[in-house]
C-alpha positions, -999 to 999 in steps of 0.1 A, spaced: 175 -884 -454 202 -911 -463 232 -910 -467 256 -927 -487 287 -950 -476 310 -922 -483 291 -893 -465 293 -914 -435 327 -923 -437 333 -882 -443 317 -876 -409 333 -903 -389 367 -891 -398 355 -851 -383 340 -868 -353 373 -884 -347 391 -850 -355 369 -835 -333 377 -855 -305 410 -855 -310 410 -817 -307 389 -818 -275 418 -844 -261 443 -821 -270 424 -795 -253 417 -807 -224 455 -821 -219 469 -781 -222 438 -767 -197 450 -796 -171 482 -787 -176 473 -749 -168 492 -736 -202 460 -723 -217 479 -689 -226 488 -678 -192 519 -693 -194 535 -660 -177 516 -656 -148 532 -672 -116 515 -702 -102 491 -693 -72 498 -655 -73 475 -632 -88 485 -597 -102 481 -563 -74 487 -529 -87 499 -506 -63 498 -474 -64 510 -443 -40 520 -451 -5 515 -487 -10 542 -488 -42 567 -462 -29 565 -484 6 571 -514 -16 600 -501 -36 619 -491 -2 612 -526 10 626 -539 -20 658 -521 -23 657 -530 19 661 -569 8 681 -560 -18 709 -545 4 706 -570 31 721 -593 6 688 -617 -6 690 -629 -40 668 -609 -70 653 -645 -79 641 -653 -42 627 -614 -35 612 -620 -78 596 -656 -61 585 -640 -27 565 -610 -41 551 -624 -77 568 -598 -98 601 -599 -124 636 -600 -119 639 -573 -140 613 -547 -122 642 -555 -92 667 -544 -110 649 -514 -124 652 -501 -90 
């Protein structure tokens, strides 16, 4: 099969786009935005249920009254600001 000057010229400029994209794709994985942009870095989510959460909930309404900031307590534990002030 041969091709003509044209068709190769098509395919170089996808092989370039395509290597572009991989570049670009690469770049965001390293980066560690690849659409877990939310999650904090080194935590992984825990669902607690029963004893566990209502033990939890004192604990954090505990740090809460002793005076520790919501953003430290958020930073500590791996969960919002705004689940704090829920409580």
């Amino acid at each position: 099969m041969s091709l003509t000057i044209h068709e190769v010229s098509k395919l170089n400029r996808i092989i370039r786009l395509a290597e572009k994209l991989i570049e670009k794709g690469s770049k965001r994985s390293a980066n560690g935005r690849n659409g877990n942009a939310l999650r904090v870095k080194g935590s992984t989510r825990k669902r607690r249920s029963g004893r566990e959460l209502v033990h939890f909930r004192k604990m954090l309404k505990a740090e809460r009254k002793k005076g520790i900031p919501v953003a430290e307590i958020a930073r500590k534990h791996g969960i919002s600001t705004a689940y704090i002030y829920l409580l």
